[in-house]
Backbone as CSV, one residue per row, in Angstrom:
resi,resn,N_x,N_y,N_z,CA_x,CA_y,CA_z,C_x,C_y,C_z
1,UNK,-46.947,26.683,73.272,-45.977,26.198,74.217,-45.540,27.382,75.086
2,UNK,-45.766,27.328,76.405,-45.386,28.507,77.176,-43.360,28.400,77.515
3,UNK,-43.156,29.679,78.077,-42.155,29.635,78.378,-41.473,28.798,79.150
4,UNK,-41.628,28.735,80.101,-41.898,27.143,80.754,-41.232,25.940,80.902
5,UNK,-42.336,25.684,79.381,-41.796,24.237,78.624,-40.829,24.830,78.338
6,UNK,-40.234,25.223,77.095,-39.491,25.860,76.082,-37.969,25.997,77.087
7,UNK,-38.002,26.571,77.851,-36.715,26.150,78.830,-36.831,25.207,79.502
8,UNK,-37.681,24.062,79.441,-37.156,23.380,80.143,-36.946,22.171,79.188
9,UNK,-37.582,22.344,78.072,-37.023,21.436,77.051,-35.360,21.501,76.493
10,UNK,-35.324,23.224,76.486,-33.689,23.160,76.410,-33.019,22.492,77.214
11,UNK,-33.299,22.547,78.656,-32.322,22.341,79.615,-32.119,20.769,79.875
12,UNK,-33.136,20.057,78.952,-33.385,18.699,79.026,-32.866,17.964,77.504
13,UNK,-32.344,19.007,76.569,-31.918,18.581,75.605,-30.086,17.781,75.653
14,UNK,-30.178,17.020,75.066,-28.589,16.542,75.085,-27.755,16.112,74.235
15,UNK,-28.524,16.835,72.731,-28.187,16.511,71.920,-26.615,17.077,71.596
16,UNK,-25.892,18.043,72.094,-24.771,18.589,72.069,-23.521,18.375,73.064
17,UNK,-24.125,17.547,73.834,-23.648,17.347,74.758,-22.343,16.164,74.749
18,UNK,-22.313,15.072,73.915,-21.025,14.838,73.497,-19.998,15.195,72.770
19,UNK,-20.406,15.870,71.876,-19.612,16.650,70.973,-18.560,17.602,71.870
20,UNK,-19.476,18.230,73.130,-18.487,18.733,74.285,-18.042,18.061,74.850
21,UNK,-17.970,16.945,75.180,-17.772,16.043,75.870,-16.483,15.543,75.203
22,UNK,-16.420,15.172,74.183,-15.415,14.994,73.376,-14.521,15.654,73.392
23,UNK,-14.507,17.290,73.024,-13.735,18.455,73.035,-12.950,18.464,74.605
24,UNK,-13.308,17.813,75.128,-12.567,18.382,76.976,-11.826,17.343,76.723
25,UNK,-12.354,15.878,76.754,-11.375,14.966,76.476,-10.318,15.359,75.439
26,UNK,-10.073,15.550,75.137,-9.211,15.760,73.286,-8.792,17.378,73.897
27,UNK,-8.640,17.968,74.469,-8.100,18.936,75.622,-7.250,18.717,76.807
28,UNK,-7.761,18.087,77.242,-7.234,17.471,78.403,-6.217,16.588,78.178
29,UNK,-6.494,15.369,77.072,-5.245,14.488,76.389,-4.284,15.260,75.914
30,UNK,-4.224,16.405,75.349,-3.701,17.485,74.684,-2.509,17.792,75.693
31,UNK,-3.233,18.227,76.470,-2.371,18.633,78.029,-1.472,18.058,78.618
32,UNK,-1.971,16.410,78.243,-1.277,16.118,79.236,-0.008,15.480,78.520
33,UNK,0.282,14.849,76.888,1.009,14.927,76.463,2.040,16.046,76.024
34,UNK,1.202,17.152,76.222,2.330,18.351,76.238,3.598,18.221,77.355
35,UNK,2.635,17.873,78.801,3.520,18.325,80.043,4.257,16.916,79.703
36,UNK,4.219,15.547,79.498,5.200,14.709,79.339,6.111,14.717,77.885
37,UNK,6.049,15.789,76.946,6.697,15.825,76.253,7.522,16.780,76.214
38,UNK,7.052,17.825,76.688,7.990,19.235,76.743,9.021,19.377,77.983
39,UNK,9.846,20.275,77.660,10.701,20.414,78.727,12.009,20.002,78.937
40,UNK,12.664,20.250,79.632,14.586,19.298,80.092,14.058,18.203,80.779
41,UNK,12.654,18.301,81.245,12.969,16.793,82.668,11.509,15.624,82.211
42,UNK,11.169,16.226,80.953,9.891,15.154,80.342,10.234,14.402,80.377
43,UNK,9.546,13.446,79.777,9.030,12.275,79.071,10.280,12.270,77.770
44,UNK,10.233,13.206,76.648,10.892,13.405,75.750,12.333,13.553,75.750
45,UNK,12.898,14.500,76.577,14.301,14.320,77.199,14.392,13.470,77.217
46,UNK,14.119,12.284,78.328,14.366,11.198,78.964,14.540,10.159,77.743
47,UNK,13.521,10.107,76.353,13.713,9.503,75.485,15.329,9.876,74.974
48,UNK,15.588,10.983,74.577,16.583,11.422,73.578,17.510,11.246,74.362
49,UNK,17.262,11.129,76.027,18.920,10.524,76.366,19.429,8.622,76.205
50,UNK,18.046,8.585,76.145,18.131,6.852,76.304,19.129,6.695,74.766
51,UNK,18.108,6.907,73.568,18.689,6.693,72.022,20.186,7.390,72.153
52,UNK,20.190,8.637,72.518,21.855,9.355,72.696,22.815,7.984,72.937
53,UNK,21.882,7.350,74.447,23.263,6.425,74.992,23.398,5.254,74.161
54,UNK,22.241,4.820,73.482,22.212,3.384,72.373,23.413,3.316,71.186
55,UNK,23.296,4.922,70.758,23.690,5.444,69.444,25.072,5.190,69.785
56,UNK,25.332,5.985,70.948,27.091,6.124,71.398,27.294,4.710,71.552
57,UNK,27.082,3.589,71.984,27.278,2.708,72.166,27.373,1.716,71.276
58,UNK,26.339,1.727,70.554,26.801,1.404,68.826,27.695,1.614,68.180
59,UNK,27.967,3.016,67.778,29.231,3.524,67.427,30.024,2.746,68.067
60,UNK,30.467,2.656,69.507,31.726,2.201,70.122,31.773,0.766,69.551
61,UNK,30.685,-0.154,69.335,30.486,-1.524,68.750,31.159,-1.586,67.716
62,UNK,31.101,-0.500,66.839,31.260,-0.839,65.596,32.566,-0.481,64.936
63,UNK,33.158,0.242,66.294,34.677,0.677,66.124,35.494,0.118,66.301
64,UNK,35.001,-0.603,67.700,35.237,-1.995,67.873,36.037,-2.858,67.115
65,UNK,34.721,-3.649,66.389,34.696,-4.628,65.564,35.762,-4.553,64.053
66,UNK,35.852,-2.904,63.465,36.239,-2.642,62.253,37.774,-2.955,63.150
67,UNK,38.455,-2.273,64.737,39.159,-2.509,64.600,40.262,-3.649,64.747
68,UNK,39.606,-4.469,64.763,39.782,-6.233,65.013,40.226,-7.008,63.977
């Protein structure tokens, strides 16, 4: 088999090629739940103020009610 072939069989091989393929995806998803989770102005903030305001509001329900 000359040189040739031999690179050009590599360059025609694809047997590895999802496994990378995979890795960028599963990188990239990585990423992008970071940037909507991290931070004062995420995704995540935005959660912990929502439950903050549920919680307080509950409480006030229930202070409410006991004092009735």
């Amino acid at each position: 088999m000359s040189i040739f072939q031999t690179v050009k069989n590599f360059i025609n091989d694809e047997r590895g090629v999802t496994a990378i393929e995979y890795a960028v995806l599963g990188v990239a998803i990585s990423a992008i739940m970071l940037a909507l989770f991290s931070g004062q102005t995420g995704l995540g903030a935005s959660l912990q103020n929502a439950f903050a305001q549920i919680v307080a509001q509950l409480d006030a329900a229930i202070l409410a009610a006991q004092s009735q």
